[in-house]
N, C-alpha and C positions, 0 to 999 in steps of 0.2 A: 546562035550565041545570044545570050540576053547583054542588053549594054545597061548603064549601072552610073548614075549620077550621083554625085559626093555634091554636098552641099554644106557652104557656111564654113570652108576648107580654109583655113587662117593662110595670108600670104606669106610668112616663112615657114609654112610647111611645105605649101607647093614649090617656092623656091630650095628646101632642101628636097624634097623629091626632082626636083628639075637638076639641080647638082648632081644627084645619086644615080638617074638615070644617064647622064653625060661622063660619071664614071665609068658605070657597064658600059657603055656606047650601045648605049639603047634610046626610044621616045620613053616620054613622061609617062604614057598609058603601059606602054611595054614595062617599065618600071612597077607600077603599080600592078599591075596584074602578077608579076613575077612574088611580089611582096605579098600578094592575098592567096598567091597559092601555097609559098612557103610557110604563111601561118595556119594555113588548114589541112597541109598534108606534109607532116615535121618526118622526119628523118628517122625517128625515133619508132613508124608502124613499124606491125612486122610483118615479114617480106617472108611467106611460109616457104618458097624455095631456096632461098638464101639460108632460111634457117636448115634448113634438113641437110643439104649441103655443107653446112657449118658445121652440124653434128656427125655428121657420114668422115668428115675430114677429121674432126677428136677420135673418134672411135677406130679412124684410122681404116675403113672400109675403103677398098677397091673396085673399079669397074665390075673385074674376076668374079668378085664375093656376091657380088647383086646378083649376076648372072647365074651362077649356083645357085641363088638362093628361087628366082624365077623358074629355073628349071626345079628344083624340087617341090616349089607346087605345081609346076603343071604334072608332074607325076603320081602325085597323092593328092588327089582335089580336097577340099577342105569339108566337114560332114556336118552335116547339119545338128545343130543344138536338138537337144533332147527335154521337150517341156515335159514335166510330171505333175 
């Protein structure tokens, strides 16, 4: 793990991070690390299992329907593209 020194960190900021850490009932560093990861990996990616999942459930798909659908290619393998 790399460590990571802040510098020239105004005294009420560390005191409101020292507050906010004491919320979570967490340390000051546990706080800050929580805080730099939430800024760098926001809630907002996307999560490509979550999504297909999301969309399998609009579309209203079943276990059943996949499983058809697996067994019908393994019965007709798929052919190769034809370049001309």
């Amino acid at each position: 793990m790399v460590a990571v020194t802040i510098r020239n960190l105004p005294d009420e900021v560390h005191r409101a991070l020292k507050l906010r850490a004491a919320q979570h009932r967490r340390s000051t560093e546990a706080e800050m690390r929580a805080i730099l990861e939430d800024a760098v990996q926001p809630e907002s990616r996307l999560r490509l299992g979550s999504a297909i999942s999301a969309s399998s459930r609009r579309l209203g798909l079943r276990n059943e329907d996949i499983e058809a659908l697996e067994q019908a290619m393994r019965s007709r393998p798929a052919e190769p593209m034809a370049i001309e």
